[in-house]
mmCIF file of the N, C-alpha and C atoms, coordinates in Angstrom:
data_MODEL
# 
_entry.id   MODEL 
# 
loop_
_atom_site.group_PDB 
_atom_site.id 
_atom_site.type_symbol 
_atom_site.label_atom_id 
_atom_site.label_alt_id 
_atom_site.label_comp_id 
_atom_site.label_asym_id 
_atom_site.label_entity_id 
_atom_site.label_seq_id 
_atom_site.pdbx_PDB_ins_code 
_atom_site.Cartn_x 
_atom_site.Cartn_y 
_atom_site.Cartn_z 
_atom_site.occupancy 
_atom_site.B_iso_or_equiv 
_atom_site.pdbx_formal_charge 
_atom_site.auth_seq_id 
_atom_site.auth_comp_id 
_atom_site.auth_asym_id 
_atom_site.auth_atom_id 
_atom_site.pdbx_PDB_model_num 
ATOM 1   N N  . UNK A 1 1  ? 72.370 -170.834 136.687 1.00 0.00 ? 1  UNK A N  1 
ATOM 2   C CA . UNK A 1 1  ? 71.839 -171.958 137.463 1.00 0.00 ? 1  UNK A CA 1 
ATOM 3   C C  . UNK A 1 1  ? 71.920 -171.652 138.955 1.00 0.00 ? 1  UNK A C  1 
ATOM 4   N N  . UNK A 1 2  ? 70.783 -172.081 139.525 1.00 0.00 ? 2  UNK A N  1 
ATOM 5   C CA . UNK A 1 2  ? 70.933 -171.986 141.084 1.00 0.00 ? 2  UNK A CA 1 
ATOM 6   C C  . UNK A 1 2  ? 71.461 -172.881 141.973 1.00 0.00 ? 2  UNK A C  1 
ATOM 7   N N  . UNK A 1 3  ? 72.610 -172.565 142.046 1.00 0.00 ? 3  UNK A N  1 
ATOM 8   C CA . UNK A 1 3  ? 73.606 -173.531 143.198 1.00 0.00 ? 3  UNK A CA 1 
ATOM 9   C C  . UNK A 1 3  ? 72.922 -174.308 144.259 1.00 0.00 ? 3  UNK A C  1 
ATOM 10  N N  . UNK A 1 4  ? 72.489 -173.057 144.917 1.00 0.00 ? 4  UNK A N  1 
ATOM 11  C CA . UNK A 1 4  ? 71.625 -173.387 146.590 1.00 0.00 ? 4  UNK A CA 1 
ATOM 12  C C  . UNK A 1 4  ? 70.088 -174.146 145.960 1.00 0.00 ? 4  UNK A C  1 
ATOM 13  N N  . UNK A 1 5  ? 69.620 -174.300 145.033 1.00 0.00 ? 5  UNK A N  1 
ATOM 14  C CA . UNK A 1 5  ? 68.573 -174.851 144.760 1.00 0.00 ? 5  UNK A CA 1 
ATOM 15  C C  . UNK A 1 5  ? 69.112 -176.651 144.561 1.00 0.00 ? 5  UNK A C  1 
ATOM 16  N N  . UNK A 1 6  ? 70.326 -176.368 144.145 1.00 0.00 ? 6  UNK A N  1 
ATOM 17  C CA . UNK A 1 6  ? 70.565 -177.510 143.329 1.00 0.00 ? 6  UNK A CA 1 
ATOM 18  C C  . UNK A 1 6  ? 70.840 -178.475 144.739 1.00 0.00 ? 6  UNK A C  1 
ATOM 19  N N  . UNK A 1 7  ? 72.021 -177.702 146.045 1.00 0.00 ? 7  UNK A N  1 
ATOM 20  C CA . UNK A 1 7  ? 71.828 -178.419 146.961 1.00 0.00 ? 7  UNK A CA 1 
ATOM 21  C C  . UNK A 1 7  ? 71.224 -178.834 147.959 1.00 0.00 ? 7  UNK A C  1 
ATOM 22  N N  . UNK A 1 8  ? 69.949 -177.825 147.520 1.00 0.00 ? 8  UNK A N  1 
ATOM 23  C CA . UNK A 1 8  ? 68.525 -178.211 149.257 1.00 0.00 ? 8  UNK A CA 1 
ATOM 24  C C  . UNK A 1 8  ? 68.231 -179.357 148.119 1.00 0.00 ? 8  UNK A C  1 
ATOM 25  N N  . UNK A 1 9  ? 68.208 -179.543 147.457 1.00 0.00 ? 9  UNK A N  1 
ATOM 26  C CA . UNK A 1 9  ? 67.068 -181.117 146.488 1.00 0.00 ? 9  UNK A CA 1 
ATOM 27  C C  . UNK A 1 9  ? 68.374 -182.020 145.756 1.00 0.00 ? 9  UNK A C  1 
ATOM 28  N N  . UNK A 1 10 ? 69.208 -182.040 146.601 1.00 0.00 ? 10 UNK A N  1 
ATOM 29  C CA . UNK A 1 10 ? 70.572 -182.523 146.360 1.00 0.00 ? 10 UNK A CA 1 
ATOM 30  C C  . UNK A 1 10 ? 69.934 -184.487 147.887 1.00 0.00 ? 10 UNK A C  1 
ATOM 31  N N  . UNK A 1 11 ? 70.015 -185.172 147.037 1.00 0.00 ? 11 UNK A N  1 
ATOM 32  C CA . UNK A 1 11 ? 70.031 -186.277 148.020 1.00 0.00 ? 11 UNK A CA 1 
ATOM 33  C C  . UNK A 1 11 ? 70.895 -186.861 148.934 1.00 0.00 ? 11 UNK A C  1 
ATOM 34  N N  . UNK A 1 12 ? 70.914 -187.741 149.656 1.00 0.00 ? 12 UNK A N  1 
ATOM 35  C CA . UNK A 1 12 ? 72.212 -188.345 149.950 1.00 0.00 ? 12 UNK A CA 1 
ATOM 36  C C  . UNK A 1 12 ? 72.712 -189.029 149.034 1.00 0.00 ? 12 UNK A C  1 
ATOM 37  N N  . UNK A 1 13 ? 71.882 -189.652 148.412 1.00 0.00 ? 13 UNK A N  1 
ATOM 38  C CA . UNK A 1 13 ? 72.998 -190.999 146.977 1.00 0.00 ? 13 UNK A CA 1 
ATOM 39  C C  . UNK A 1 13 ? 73.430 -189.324 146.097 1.00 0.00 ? 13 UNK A C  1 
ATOM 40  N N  . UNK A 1 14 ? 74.799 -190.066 146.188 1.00 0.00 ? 14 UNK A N  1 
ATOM 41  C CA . UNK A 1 14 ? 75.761 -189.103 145.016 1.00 0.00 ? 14 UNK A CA 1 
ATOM 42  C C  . UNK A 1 14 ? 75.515 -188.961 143.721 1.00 0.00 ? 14 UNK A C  1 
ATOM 43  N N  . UNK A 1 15 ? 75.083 -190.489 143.403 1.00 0.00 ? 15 UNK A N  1 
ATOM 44  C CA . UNK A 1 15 ? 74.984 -190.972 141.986 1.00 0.00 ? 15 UNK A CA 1 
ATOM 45  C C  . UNK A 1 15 ? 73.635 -189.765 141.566 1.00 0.00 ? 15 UNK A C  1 
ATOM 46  N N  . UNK A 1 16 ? 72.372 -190.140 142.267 1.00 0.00 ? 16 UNK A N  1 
ATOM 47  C CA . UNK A 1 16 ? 71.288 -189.482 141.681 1.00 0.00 ? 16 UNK A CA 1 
ATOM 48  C C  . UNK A 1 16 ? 71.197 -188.002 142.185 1.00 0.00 ? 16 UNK A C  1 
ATOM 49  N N  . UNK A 1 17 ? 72.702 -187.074 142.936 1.00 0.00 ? 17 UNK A N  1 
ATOM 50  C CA . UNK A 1 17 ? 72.575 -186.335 142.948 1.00 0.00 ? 17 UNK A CA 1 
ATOM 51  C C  . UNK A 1 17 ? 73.521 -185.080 141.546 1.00 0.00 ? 17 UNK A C  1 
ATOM 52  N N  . UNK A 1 18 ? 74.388 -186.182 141.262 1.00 0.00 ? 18 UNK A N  1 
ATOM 53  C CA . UNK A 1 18 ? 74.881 -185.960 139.821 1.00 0.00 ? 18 UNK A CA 1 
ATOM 54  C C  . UNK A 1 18 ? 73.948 -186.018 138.631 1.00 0.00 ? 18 UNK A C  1 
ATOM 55  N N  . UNK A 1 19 ? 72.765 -187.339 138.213 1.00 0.00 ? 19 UNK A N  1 
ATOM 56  C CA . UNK A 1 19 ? 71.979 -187.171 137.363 1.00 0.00 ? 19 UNK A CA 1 
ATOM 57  C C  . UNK A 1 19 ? 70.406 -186.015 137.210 1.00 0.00 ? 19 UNK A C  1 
ATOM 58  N N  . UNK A 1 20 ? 70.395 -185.524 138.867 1.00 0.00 ? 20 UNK A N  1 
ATOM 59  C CA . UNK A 1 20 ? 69.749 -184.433 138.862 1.00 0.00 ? 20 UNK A CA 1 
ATOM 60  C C  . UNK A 1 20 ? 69.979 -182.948 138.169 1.00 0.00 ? 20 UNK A C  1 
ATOM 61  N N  . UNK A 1 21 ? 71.411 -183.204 138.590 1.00 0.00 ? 21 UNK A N  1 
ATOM 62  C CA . UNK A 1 21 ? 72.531 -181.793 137.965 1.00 0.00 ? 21 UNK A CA 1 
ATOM 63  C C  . UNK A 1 21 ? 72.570 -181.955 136.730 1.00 0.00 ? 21 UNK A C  1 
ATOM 64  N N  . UNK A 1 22 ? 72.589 -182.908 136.273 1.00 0.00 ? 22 UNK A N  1 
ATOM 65  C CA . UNK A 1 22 ? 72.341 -182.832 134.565 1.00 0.00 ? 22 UNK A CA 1 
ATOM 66  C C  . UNK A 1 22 ? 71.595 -182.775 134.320 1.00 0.00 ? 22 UNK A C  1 
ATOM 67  N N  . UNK A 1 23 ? 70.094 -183.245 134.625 1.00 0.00 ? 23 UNK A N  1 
ATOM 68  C CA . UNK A 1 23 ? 69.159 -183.295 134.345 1.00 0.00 ? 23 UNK A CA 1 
ATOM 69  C C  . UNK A 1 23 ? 68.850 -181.737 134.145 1.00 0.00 ? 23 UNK A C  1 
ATOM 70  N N  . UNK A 1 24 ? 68.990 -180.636 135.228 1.00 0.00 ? 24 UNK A N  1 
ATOM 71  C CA . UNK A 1 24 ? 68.747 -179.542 135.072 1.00 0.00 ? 24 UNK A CA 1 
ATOM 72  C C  . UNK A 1 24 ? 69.484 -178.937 134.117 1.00 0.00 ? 24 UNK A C  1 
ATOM 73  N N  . UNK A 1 25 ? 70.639 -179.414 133.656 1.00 0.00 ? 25 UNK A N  1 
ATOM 74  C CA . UNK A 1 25 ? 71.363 -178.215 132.576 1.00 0.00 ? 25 UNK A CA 1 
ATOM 75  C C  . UNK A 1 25 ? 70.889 -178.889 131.448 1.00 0.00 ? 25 UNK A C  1 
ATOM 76  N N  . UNK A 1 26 ? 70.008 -180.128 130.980 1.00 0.00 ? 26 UNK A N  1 
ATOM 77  C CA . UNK A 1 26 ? 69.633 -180.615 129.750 1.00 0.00 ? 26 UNK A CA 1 
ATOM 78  C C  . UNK A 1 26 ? 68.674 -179.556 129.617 1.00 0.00 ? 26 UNK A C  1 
ATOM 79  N N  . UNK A 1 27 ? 67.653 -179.299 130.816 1.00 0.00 ? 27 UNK A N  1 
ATOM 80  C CA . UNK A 1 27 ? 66.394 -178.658 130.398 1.00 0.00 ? 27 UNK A CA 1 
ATOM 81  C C  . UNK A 1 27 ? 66.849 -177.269 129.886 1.00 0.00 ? 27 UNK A C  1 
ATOM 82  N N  . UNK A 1 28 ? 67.791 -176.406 130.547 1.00 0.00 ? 28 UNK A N  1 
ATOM 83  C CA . UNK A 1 28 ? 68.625 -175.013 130.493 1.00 0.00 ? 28 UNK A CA 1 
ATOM 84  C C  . UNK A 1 28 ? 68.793 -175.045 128.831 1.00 0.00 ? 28 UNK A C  1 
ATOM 85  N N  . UNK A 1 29 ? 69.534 -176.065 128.920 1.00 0.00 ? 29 UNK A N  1 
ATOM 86  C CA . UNK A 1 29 ? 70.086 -176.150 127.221 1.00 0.00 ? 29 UNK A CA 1 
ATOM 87  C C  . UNK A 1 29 ? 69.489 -176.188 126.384 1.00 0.00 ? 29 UNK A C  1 
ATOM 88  N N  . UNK A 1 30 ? 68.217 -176.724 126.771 1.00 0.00 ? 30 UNK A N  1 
ATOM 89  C CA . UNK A 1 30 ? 66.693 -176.945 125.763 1.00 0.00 ? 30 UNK A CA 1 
ATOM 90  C C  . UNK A 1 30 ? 66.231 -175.855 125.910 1.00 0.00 ? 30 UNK A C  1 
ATOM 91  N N  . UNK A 1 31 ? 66.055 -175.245 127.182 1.00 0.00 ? 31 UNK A N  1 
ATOM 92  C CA . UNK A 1 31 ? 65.208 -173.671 127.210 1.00 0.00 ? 31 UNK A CA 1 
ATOM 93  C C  . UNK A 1 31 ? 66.137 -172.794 126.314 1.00 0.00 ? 31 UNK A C  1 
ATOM 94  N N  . UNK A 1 32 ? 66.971 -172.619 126.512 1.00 0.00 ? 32 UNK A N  1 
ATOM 95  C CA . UNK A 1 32 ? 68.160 -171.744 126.039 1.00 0.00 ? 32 UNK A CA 1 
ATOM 96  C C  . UNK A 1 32 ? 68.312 -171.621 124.339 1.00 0.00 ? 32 UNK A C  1 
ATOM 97  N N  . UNK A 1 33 ? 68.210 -172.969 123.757 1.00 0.00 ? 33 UNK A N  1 
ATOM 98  C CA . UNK A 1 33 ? 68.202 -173.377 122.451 1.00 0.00 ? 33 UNK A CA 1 
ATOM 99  C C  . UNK A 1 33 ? 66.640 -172.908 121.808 1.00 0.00 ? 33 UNK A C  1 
ATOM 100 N N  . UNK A 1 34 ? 66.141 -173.444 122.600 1.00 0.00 ? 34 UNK A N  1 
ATOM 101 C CA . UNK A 1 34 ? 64.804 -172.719 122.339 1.00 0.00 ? 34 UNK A CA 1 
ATOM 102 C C  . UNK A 1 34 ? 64.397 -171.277 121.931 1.00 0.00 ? 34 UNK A C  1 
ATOM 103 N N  . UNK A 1 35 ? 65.044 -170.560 123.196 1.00 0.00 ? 35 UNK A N  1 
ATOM 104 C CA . UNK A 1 35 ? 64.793 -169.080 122.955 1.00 0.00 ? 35 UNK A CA 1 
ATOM 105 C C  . UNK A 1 35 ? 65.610 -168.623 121.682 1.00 0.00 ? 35 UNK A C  1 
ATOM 106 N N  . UNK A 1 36 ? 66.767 -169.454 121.355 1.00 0.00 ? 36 UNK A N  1 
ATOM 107 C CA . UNK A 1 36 ? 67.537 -168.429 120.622 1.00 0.00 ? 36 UNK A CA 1 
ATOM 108 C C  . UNK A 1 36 ? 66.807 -169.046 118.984 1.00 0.00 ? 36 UNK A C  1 
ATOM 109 N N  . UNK A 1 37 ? 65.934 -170.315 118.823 1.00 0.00 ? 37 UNK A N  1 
ATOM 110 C CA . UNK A 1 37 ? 64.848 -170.455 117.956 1.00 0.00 ? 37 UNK A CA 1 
ATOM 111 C C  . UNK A 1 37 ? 64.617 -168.775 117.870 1.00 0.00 ? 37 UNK A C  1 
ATOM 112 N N  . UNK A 1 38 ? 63.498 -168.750 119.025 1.00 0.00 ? 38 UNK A N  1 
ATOM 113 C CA . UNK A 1 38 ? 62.419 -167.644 118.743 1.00 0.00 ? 38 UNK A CA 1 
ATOM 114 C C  . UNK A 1 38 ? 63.077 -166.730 118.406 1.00 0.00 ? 38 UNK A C  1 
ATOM 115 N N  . UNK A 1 39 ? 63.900 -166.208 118.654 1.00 0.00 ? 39 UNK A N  1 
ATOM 116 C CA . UNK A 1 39 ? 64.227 -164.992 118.164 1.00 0.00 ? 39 UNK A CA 1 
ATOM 117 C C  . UNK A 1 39 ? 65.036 -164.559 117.018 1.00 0.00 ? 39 UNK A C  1 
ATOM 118 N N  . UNK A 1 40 ? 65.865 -165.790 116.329 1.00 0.00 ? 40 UNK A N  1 
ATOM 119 C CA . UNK A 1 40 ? 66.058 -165.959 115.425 1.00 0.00 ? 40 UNK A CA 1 
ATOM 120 C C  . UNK A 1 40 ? 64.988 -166.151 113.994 1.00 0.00 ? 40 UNK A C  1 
ATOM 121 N N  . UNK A 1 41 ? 63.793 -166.487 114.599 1.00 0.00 ? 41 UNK A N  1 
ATOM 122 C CA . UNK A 1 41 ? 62.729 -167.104 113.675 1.00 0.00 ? 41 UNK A CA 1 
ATOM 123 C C  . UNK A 1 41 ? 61.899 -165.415 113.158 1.00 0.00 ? 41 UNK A C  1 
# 
C-alpha cells in the first residue's frame, strides 16, 4: 500500500480519513483474493 498516496488524499476530518484507509485495503483484499482465484482456477 502507498503510504504517501494515502496521505496527499488524506482529509482534514479524521473520521473520513480512517474510512478511506479501509476503504483502500477492502479493495487490496478483493484484488488480492481475486488473483489468488485466478491462479488457483
Amino acid at each position: 500500500m502507498n503510504k504517501n498516496l494515502n496521505l496527499s488524499i488524506c482529509p482534514s476530518n479524521r473520521q473520513i480519513c480512517i474510512q478511506s484507509q479501509s476503504y483502500h485495503i477492502l479493495i487490496e483484499s478483493i484484488i488480492l483474493l481475486s488473483s489468488l482465484f485466478l491462479v488457483g482456477a
